[in-house]
C-alpha positions in Angstrom: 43.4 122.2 27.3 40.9 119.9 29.6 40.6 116.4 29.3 37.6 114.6 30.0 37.9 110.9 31.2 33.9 109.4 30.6 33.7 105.7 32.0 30.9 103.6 32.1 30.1 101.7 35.2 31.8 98.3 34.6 29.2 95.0 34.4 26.7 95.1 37.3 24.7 92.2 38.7 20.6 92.7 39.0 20.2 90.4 42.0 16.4 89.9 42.6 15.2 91.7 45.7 17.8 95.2 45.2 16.7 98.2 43.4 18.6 99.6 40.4 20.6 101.8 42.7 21.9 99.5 44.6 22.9 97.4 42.3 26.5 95.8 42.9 29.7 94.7 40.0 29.6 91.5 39.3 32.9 89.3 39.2 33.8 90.0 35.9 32.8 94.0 36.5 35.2 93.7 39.4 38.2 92.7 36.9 36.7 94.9 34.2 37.4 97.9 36.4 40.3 97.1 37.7 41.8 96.5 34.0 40.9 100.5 33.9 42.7 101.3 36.3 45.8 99.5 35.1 45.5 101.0 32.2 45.1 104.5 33.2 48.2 103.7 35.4 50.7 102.1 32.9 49.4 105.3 30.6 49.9 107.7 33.6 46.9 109.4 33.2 45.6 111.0 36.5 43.0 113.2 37.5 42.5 116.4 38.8 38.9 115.6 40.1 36.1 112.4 39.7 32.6 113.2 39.7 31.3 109.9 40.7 27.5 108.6 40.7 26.8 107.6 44.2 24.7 104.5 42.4 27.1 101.2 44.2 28.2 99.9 40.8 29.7 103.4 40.0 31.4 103.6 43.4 32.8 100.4 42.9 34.2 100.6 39.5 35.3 104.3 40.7 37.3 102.1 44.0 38.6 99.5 41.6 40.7 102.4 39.3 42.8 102.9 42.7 42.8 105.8 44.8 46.1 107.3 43.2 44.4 108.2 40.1 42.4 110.7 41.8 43.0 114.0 43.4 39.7 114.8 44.6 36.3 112.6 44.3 33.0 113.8 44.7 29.7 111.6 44.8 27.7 113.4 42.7 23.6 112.4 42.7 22.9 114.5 39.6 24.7 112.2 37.3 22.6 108.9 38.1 19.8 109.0 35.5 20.5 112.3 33.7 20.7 113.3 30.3 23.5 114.6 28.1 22.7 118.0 28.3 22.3 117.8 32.3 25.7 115.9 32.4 27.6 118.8 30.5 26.1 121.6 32.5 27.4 119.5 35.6 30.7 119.2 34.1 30.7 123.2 33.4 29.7 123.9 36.7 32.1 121.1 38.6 35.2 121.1 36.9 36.3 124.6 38.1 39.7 124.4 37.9 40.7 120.7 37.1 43.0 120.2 33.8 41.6 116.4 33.9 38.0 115.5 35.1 36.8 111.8 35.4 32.9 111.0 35.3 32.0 107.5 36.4 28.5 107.3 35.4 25.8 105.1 33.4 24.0 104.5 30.0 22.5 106.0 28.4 23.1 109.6 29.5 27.1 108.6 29.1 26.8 107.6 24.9 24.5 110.6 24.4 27.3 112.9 26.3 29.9 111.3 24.0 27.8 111.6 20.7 27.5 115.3 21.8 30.8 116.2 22.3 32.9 113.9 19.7 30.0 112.7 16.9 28.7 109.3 16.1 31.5 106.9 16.2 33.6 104.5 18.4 32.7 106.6 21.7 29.0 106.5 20.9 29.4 102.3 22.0 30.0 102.6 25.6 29.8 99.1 27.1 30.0 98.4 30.9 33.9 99.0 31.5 34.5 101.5 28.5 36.7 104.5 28.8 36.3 107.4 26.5 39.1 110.0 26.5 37.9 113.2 25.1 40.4 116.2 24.8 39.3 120.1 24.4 40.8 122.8 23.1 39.1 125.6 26.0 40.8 127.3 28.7 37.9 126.8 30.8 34.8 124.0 31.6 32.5 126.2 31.0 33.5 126.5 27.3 33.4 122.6 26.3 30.6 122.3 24.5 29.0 120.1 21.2 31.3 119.0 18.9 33.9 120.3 20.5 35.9 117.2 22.0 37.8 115.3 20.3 38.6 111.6 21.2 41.8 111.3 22.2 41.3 107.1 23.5 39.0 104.8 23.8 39.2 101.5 25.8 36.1 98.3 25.6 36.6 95.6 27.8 35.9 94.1 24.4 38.8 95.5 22.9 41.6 97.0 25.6 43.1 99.2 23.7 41.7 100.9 20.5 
């Protein structure tokens, strides 16, 4: 079985003057994502590798989780901006051997992942913060495909645990 941990950058700023790259957490962000990490700590749930946008709000959530909840990190450019089909095919080609992967990316490439994988519901509402735990039944990465996750958690900083 793999396990796919998809989380949304937690609330970012838009400061005049900084591109949408560079965009930092805000205050609340900053607590937002460190509420995740706290969760995925009292839960125990660690993984095997991140794949991390290299956009600054994503690396800052991705900081605020803690260190511990990560085996391996990479910063990968090719999820800032991309599409659900192009974050899948990443996935399949990254997670290798990795029982748990976690993505730290943005809207709205993240909902459209989650719509393809688990359907229209709950996970199809990711707000800045939310954690989607998605489970699949495949020896390997390169077998999780559409329709085939099913939603194990999911966790809104508008409600922490549903």
């Amino acid at each position: 079985m793999k396990r796919l941990l998809l989380l949304r950058h937690a609330k970012a700023a838009r400061p005049s003057g900084v591109g949408d790259f560079d965009r930092p957490l805000t205050a609340g962000g900053r607590e937002i994502a460190a509420s995740v990490g706290r969760h995925l700590a009292a839960q125990g749930i660690e993984a095997d590798l991140a794949l991390v946008s290299p956009a600054r709000r994503t690396r800052e959530t991705f900081d605020l989780l803690g260190s511990a909840r990560t085996r391996e990190a990479r910063f990968e450019p090719g999820i800032y901006e991309a599409s659900a089909n192009q974050l899948l095919a990443l996935l399949r080609a990254a997670g290798g051997t990795a029982e748990t992967v976690l993505m730290v990316g943005h809207n709205p490439g993240f909902e459209d992942l989650a719509v393809l994988l688990v359907g229209e519901g709950t996970a199809s509402h990711l707000r800045p913060g939310a954690l989607a735990v998605i489970d699949f039944d495949v020896p390997d990465w390169a077998q999780a495909g559409a329709n085939g996750g099913r939603l194990v958690s999911f966790v809104s900083p508008d409600s922490p645990e549903s």
